[in-house]
Backbone as a chain_set.jsonl record, in Angstrom:
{"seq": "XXXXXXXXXXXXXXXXXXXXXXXXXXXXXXXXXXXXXXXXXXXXXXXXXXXXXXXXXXXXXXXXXXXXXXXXXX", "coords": {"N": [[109.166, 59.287, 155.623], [107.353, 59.877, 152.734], [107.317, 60.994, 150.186], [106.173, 62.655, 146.768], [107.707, 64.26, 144.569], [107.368, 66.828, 141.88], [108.929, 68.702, 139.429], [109.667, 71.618, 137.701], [112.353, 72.453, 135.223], [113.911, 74.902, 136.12], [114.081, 74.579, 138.723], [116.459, 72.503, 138.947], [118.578, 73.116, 137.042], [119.373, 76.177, 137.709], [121.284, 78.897, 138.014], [124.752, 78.648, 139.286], [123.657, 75.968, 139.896], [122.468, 75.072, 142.55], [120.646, 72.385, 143.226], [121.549, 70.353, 141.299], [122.161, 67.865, 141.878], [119.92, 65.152, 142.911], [119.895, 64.699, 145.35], [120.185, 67.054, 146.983], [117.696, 67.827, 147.176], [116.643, 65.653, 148.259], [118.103, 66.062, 150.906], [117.079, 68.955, 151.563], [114.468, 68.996, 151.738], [114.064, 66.783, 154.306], [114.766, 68.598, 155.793], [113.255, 69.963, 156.614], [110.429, 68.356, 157.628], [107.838, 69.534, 157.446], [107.116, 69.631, 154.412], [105.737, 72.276, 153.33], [107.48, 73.984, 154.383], [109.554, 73.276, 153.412], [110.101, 73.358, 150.604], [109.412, 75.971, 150.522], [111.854, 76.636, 151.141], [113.821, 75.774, 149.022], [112.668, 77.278, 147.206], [112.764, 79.75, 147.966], [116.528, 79.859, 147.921], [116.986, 78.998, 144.876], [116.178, 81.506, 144.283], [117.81, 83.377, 145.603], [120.002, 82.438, 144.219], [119.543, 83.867, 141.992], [117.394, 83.115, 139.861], [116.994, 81.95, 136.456], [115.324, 81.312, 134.708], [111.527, 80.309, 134.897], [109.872, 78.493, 137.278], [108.271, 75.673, 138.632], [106.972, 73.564, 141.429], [105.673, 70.754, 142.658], [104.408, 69.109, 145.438], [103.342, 66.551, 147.362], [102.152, 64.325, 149.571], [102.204, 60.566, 149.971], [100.439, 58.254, 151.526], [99.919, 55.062, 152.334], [97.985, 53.166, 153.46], [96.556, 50.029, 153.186], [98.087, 47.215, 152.957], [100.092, 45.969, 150.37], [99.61, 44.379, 147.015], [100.237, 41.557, 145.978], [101.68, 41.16, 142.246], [99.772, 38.822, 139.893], [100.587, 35.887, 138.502], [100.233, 35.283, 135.673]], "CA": [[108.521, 60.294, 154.793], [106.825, 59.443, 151.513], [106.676, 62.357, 149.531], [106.371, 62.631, 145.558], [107.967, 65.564, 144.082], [107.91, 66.683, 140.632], [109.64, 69.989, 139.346], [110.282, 71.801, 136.579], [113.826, 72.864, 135.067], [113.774, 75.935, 136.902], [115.065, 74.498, 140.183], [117.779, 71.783, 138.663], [119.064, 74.738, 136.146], [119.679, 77.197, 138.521], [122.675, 79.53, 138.039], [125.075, 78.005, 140.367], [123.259, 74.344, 140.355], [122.591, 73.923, 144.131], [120.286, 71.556, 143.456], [122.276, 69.653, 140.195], [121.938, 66.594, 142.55], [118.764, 65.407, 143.427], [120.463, 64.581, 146.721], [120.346, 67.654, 148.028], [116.684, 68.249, 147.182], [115.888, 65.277, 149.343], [118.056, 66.505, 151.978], [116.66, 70.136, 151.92], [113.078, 68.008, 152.495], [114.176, 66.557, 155.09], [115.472, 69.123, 156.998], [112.002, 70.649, 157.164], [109.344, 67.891, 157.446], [106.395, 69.936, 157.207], [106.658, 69.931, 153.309], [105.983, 73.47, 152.589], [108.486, 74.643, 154.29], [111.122, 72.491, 152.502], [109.526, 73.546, 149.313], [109.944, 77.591, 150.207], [113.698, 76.953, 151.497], [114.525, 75.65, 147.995], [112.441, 78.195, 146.334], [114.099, 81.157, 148.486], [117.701, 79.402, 147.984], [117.478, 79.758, 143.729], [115.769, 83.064, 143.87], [119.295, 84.191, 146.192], [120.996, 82.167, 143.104], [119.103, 84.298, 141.076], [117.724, 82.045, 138.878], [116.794, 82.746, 135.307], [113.698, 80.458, 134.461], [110.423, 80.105, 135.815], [109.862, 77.252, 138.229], [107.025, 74.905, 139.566], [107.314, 72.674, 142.293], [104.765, 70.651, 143.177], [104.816, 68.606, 146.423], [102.267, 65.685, 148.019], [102.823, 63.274, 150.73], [101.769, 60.06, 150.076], [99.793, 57.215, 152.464], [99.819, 53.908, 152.048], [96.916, 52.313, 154.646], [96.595, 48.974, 153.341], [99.03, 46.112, 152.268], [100.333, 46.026, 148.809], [98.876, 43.286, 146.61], [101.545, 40.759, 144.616], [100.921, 40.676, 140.66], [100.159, 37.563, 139.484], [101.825, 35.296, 136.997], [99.415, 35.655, 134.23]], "C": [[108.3, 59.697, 153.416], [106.469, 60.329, 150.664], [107.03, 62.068, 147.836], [106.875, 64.126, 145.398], [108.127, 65.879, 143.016], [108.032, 68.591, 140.382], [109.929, 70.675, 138.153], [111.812, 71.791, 136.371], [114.867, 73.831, 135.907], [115.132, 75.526, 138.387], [116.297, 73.521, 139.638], [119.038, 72.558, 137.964], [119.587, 75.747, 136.536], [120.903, 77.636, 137.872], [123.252, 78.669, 139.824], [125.047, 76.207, 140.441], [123.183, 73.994, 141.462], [121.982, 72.753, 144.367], [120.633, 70.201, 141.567], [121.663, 68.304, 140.691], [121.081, 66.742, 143.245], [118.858, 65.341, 145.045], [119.973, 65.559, 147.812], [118.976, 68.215, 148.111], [116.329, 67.326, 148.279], [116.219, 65.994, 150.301], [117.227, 67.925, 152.378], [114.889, 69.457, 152.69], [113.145, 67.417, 153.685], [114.698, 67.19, 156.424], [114.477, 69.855, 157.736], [110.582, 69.39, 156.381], [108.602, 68.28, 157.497], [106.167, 69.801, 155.869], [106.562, 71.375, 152.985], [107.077, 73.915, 153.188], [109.968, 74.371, 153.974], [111.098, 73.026, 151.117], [110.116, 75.328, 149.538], [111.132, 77.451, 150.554], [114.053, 76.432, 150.005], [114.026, 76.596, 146.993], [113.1, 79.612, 146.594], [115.703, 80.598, 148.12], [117.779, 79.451, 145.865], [116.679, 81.377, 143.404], [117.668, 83.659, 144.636], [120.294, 83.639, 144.798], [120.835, 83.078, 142.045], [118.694, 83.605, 139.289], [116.691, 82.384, 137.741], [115.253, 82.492, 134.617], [112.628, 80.132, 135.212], [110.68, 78.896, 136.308], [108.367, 77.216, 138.997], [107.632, 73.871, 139.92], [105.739, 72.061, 142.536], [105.319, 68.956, 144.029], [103.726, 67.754, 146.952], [102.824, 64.535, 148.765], [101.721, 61.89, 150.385], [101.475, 58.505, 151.145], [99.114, 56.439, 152.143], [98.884, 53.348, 153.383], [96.652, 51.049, 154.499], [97.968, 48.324, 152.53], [99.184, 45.946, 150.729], [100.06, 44.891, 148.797], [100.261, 42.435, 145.919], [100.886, 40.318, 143.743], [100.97, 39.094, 140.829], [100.888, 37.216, 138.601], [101.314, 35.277, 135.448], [98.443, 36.276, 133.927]], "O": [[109.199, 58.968, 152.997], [105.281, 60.464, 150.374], [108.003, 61.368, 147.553], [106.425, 65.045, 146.084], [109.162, 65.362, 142.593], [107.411, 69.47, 140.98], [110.686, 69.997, 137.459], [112.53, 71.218, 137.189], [116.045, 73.676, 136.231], [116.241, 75.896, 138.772], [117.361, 73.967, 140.065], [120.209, 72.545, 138.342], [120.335, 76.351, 135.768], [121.556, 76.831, 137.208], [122.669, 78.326, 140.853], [125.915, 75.424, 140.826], [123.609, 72.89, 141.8], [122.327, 72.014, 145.29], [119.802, 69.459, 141.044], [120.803, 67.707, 140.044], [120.911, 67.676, 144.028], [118.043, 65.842, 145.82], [119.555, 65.316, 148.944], [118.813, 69.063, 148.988], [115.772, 67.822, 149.259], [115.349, 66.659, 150.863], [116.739, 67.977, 153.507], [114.439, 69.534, 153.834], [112.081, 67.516, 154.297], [114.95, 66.726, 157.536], [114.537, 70.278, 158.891], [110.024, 69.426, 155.284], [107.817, 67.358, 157.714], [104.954, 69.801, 155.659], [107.467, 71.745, 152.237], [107.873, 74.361, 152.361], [111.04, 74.942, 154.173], [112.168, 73.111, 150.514], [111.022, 75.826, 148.871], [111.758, 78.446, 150.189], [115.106, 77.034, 149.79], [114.711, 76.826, 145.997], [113.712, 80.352, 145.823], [116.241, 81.702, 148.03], [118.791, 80.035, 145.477], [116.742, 82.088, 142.401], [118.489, 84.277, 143.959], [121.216, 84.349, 144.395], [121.725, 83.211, 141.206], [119.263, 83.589, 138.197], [115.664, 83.01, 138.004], [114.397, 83.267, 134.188], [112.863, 79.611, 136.303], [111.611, 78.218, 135.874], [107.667, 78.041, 139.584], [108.495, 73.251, 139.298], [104.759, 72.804, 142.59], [106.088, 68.079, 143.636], [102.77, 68.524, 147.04], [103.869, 63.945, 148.49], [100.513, 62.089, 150.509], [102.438, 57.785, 151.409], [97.968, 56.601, 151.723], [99.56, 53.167, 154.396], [96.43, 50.511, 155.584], [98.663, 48.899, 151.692], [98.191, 45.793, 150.018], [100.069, 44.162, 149.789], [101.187, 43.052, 145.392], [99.945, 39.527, 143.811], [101.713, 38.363, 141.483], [101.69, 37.897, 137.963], [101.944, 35.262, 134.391], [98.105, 36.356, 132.745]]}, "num_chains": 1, "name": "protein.A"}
């Protein structure tokens, strides 16, 4: 899986902190490879924390199709 994820405060902040460690954001991603629905299990999981600050998630899978290039030396 190749996914970028970037997030506001919102979800790290939480009352509680379930997701303090980014750890468990991958794992929650991984427990539902479709992407969104990894994305609504961590957004349902600090709404049950009740969590105090807005939050954006945003989520994209990225695909690599050709061969990475090596910089040169100058």
């Amino acid at each position: 899986m190749n996914w970028i994820l970037v997030t506001t405060d919102g979800l790290v902040e939480c009352p509680g902190e379930p997701y303090s460690d980014p750890k468990e954001i991958y794992n929650i991603l991984l427990q539902h490879p479709g992407g969104s629905e990894g994305i609504m299990a961590l957004l349902n999981t600090i709404r049950e924390y009740h969590v105090r600050d807005s939050t954006t998630v945003v989520l994209w899978e990225v695909v690599v199709s050709e061969d990475v290039q090596m910089p040169s030396d100058g």
